[in-house]
C-alpha positions as CSV (number, residue, x, y, z in Angstrom):
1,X,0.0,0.0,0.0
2,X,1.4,3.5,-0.9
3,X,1.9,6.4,1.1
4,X,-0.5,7.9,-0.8
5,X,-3.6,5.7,-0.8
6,X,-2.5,5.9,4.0
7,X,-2.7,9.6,3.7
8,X,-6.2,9.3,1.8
9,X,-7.4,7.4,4.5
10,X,-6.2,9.2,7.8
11,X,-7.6,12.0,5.8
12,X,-11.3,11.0,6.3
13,X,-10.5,10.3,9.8
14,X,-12.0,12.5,12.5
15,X,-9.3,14.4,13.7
16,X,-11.0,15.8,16.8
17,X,-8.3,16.4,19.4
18,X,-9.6,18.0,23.2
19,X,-6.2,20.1,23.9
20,X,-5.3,19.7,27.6
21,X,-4.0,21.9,30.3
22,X,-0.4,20.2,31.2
23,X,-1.1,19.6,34.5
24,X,-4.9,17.5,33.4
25,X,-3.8,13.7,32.7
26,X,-7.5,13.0,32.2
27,X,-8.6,13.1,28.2
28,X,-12.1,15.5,28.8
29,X,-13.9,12.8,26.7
30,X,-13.5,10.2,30.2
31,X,-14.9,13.4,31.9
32,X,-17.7,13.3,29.4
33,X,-18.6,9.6,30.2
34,X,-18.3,9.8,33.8
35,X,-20.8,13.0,33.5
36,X,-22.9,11.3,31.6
37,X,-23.5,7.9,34.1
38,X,-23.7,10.4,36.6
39,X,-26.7,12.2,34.9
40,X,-28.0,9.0,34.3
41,X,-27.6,8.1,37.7
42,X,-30.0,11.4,38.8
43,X,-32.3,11.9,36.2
44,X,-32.5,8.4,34.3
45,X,-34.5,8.1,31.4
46,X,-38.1,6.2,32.0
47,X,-41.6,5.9,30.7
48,X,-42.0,7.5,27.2
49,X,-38.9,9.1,28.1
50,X,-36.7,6.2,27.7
51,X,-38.2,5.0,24.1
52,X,-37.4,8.3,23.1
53,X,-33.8,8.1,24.3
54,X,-33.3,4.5,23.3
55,X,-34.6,5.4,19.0
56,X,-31.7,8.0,19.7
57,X,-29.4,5.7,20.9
58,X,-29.9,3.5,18.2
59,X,-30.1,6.1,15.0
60,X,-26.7,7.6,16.4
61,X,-25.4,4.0,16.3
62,X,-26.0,3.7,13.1
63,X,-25.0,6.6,11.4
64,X,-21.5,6.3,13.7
65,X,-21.1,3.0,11.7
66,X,-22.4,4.9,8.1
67,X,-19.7,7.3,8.1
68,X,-17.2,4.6,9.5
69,X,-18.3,2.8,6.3
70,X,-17.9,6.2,3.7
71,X,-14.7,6.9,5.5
72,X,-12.8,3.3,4.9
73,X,-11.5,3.2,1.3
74,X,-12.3,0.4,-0.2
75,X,-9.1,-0.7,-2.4
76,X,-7.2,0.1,0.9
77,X,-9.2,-3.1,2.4
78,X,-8.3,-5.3,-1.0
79,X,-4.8,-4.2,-0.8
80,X,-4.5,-5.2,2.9
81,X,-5.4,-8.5,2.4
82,X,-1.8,-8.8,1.1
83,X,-0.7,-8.8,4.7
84,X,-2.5,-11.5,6.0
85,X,-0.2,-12.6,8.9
86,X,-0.4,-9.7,10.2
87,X,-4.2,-9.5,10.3
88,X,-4.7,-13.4,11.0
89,X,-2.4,-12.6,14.3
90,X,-5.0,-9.6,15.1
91,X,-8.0,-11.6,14.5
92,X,-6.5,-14.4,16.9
93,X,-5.5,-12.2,19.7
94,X,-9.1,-10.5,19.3
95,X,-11.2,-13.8,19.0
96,X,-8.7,-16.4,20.8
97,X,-6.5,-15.0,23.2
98,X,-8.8,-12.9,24.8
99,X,-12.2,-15.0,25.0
100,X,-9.7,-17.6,26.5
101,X,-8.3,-15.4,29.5
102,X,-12.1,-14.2,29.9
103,X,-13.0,-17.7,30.4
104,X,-10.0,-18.4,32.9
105,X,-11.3,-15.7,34.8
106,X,-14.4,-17.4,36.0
107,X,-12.2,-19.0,38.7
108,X,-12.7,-15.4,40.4
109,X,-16.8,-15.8,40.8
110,X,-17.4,-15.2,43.2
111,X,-14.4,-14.0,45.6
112,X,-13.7,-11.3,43.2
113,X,-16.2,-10.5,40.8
114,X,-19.9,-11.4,41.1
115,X,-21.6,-13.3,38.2
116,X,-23.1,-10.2,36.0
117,X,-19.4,-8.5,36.4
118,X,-18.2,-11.6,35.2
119,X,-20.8,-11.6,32.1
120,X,-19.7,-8.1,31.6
121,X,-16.0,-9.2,31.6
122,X,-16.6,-12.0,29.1
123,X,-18.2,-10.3,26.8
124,X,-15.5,-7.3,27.0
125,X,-13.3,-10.4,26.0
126,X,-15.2,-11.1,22.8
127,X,-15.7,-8.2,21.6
128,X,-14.0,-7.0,18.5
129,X,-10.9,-4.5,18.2
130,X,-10.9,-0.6,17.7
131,X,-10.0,1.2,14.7
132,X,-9.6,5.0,15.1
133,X,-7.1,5.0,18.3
134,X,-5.4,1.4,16.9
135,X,-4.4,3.8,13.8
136,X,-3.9,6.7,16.2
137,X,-1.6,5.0,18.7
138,X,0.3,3.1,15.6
139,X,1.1,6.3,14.0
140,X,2.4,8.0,17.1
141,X,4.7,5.4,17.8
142,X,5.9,5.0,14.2
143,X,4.3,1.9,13.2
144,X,2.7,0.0,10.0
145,X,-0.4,2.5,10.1
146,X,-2.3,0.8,6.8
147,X,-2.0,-2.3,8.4
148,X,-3.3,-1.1,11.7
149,X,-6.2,0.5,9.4
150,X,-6.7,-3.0,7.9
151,X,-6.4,-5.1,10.6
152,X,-8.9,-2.8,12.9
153,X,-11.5,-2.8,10.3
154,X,-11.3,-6.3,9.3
155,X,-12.1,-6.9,12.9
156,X,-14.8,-4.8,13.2
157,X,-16.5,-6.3,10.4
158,X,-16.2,-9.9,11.6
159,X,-17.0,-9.1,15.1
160,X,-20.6,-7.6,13.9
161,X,-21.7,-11.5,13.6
162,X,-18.3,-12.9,15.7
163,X,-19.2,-11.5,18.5
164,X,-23.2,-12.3,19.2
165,X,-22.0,-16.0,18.2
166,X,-19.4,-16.2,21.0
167,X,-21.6,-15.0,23.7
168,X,-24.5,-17.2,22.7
169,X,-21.5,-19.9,22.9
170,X,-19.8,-19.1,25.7
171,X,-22.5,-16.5,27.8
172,X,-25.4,-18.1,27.2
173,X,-28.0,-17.9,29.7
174,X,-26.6,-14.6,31.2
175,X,-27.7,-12.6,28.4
176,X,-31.5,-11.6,27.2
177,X,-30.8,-14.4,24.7
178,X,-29.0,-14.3,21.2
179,X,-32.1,-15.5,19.0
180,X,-31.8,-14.9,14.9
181,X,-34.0,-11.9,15.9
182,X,-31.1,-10.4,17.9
183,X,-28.9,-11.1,15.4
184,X,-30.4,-9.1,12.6
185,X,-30.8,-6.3,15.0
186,X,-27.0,-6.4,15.0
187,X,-26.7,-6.4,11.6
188,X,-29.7,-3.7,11.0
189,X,-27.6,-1.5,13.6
190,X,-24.4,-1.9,12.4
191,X,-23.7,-3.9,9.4
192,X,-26.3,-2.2,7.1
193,X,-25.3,1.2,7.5
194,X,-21.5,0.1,7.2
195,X,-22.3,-1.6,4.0
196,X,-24.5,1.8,2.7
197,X,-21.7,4.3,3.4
198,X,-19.3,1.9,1.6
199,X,-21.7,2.4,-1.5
200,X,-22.3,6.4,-1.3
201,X,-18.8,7.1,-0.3
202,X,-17.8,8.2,-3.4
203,X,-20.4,11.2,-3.7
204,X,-19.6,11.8,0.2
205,X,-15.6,11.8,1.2
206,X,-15.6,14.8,0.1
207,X,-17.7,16.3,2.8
208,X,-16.2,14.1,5.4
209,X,-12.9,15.5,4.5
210,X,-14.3,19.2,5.3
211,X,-15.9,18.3,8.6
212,X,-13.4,15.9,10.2
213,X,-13.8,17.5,13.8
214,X,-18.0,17.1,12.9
215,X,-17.5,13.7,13.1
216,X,-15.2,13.5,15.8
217,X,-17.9,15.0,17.8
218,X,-20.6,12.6,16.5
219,X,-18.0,9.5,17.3
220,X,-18.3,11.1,20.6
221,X,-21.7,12.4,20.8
222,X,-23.3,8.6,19.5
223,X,-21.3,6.6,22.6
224,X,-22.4,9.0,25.5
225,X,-25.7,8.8,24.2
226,X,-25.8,5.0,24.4
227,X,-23.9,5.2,27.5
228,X,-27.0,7.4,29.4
229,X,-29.6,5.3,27.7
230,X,-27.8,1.9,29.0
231,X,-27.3,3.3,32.6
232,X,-30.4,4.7,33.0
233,X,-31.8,1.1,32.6
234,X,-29.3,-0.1,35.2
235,X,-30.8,3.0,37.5
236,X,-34.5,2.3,36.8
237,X,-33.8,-1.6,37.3
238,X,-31.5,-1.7,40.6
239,X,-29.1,-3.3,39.2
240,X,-26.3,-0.4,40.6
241,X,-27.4,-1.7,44.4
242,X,-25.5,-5.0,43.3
243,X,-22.2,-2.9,42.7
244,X,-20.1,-1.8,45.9
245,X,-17.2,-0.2,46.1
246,X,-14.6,-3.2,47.1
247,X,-16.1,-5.1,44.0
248,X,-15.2,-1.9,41.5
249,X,-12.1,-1.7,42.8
250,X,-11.7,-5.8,42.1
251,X,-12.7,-4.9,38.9
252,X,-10.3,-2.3,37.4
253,X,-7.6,-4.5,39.4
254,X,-8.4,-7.8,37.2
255,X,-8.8,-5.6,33.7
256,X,-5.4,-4.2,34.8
257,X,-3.7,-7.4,34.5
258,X,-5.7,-8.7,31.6
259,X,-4.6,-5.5,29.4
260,X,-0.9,-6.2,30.6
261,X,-1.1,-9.8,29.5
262,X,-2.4,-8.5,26.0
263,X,-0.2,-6.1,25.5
264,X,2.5,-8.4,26.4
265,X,1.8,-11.4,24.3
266,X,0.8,-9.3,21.3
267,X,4.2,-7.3,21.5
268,X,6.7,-10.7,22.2
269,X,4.4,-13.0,20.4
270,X,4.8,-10.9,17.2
271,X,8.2,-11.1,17.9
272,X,8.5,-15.0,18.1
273,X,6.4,-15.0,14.5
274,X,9.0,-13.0,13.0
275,X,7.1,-9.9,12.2
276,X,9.3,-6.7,12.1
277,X,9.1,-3.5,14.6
278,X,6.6,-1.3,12.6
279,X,3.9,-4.6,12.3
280,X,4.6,-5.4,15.7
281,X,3.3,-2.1,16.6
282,X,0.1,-2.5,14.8
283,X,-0.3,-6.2,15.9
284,X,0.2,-4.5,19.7
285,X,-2.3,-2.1,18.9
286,X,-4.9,-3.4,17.2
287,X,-4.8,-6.5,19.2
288,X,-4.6,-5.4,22.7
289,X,-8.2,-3.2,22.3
290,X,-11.8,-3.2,23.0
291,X,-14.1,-1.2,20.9
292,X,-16.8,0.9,22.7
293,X,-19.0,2.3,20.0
294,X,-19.2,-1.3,18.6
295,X,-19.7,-3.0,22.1
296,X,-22.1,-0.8,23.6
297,X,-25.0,-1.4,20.7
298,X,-24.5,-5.2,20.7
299,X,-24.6,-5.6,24.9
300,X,-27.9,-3.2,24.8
301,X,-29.4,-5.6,22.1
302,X,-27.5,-9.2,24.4
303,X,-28.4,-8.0,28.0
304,X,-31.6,-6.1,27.5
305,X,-32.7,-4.7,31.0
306,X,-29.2,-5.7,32.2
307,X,-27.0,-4.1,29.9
308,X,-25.6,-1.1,32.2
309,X,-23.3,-3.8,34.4
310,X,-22.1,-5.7,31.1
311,X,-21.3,-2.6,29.7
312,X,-19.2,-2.0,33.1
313,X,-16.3,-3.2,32.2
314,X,-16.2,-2.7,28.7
315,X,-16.4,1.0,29.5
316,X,-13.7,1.1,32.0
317,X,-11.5,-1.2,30.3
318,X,-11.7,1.2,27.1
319,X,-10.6,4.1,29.2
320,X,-7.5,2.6,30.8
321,X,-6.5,0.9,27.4
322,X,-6.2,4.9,26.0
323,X,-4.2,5.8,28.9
324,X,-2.1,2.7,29.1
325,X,-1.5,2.6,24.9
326,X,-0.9,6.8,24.8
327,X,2.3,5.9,27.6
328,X,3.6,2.6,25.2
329,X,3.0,4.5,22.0
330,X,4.9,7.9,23.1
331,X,7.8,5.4,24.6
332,X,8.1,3.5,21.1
333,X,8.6,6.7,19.1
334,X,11.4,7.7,21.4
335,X,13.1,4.4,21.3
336,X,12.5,4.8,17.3
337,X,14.0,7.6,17.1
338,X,17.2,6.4,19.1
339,X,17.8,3.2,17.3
340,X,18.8,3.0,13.2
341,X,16.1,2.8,10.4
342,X,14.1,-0.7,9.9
343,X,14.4,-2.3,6.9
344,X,10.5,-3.5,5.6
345,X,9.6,-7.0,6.7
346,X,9.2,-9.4,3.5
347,X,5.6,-9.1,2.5
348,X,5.0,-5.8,4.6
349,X,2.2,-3.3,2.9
350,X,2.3,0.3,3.9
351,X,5.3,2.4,5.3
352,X,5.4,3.2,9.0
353,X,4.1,7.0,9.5
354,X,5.7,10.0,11.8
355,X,3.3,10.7,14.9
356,X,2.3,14.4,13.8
357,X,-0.3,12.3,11.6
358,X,-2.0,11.2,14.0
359,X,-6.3,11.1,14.8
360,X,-7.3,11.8,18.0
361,X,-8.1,8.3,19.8
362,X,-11.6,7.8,20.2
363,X,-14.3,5.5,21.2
364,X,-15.0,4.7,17.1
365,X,-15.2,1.3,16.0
């Protein structure tokens, strides 16, 4: 792949970037979500109320994933399928790795985690990787950014049907049940509108490319929405009473240590395959990450009345992946910079790309 056909794509990228005050090591879009459960938390949608909110949810959902699909080019996906390795690795630490540390967590129920953190935990396991802060974080630390935009979105796609397969398979009973009707709600939600902006994206890139930081906002705008609408279910239901303190803390301890493991085995297990500094840094990245804006539609449509504690862990897994990956991808340009140029890996695509190209990393697919 060309540097040319990378640039076209980080072009149609939202490029929304909150700029910080030095001494703030919070990103103001974490403030955002922890605003928004705490409005849910004291004026939860109900009634009429919470249909309205819930249609919202669901249109925002869906036109996140239309411009995701008007924004991907598509002979950038044909020409990435020339690194397969690469995303066959991704696609195994996504759909593998992860569902099987997810499963060898259920030795903690119920010392550590209680049964519906659990469910939430599993499904955070299965669900599939990011794509806007996977290129984001590659690009910053001077990695194979076409492959990190191949790999993310190839995952993505897969995980639309992937992912409501596993947790029939391995969640079963825990969720509202994953029935064929389910399913095509999924693929209604997501896969449908992905599909129509890959058709009108040649009348419409253009417009994207004018209003990148629009769309950063809608990115944005479309995951605190679903995030109020799920919560306020949990808040309506009871299900927060279930949650203490000592159980949140167990939480964000065990999705400490399952983030390190990814990290780790993605970075020294693309290693042992052979694969070269700059794919290593996309396998790291797109394999080590949970999408949000991808996750939240499916556990709302999986859990039903349940949905705000699966969505638990998913959300606060997401958060500490971005603060986690924006130390590791700042350290890896540095160490870049001090060692001698990399020669391409045989059968690389794409060049590795300086970090001042970088999207904002956000909660997108």
């Amino acid at each position: 792949m060309n540097r040319r056909t990378s640039r076209t794509s980080r072009s149609l990228l939202p490029s929304f970037r909150p700029r910080l005050p030095s001494w703030l090591p919070v990103d103001p879009y974490v403030l955002a979500l922890l605003a928004t459960v705490g409005l849910a938390a004291l004026l939860p949608a109900s009634g009429a109320a919470a249909q309205v909110a819930g249609g919202a949810s669901t249109g925002a959902v869906a036109l996140l994933f239309f411009l995701y699909g008007a924004r991907l080019s598509t002979a950038e996906v044909v020409e990435g399928l020339t690194h397969w390795r690469l995303h066959l690795t991704v696609l195994a630490a996504t759909f593998v790795l992860f569902p099987l540390l997810g499963l060898a967590a259920r030795g903690l129920v119920p010392y550590v985690l209680t049964p519906q953190l659990y469910s939430g935990l599993l499904f955070l396991c299965l669900v599939p990787s990011t794509v806007q802060s996977s290129i984001a974080f590659t690009s910053i630390a001077r990695g194979n950014v076409p492959a990190a935009i191949c790999a993310g979105s190839f995952s993505s796609l897969i995980g639309i049907v992937l992912t409501p397969l596993l947790a029939a398979l391995l969640i079963g009973g825990q969720t509202a049940g994953v029935s064929a009707d389910s399913l095509l709600r999924i693929v209604a939600q997501l896969l449908l509108p992905f599909v129509a902006g890959q058709l009108l994206r040649r009348w419409i890139s253009g417009f994207l490319t004018r209003h990148k930081k629009v769309l950063g906002l809608v990115d944005r705008g479309s995951v605190l929405l679903v995030v109020y609408t799920a919560f306020s279910e949990g808040v309506v239901s009871g299900s927060w009473h279930q949650l203490t303190p000592a159980r949140l803390g167990a939480l964000l301890a065990v999705e400490a240590v399952l983030l390190a493991v990814m990290l780790a085995a993605t970075w020294y297990g693309g290693a042992r395959l052979g694969f070269g500094r700059a794919d290593r840094i996309a396998i790291q990245f797109a394999g080590s990450k949970k999408s949000l804006a991808a996750g939240l539609p499916m556990a709302t449509v999986l859990f039903g009345a349940h949905a705000s504690l699966a969505v638990l862990p998913l959300m606060l897994f997401h958060q500490m992946q971005l603060m986690v990956c924006a130390v590791i991808a700042k350290r890896r340009a540095r160490d870049e910079k001090a060692e001698p140029a990399e020669e391409p890996a045989p059968g690389a695509t794409g060049v590795a790309v300086g970090a001042g190209a970088a999207p904002a990393p956000g909660p997108s697919a």
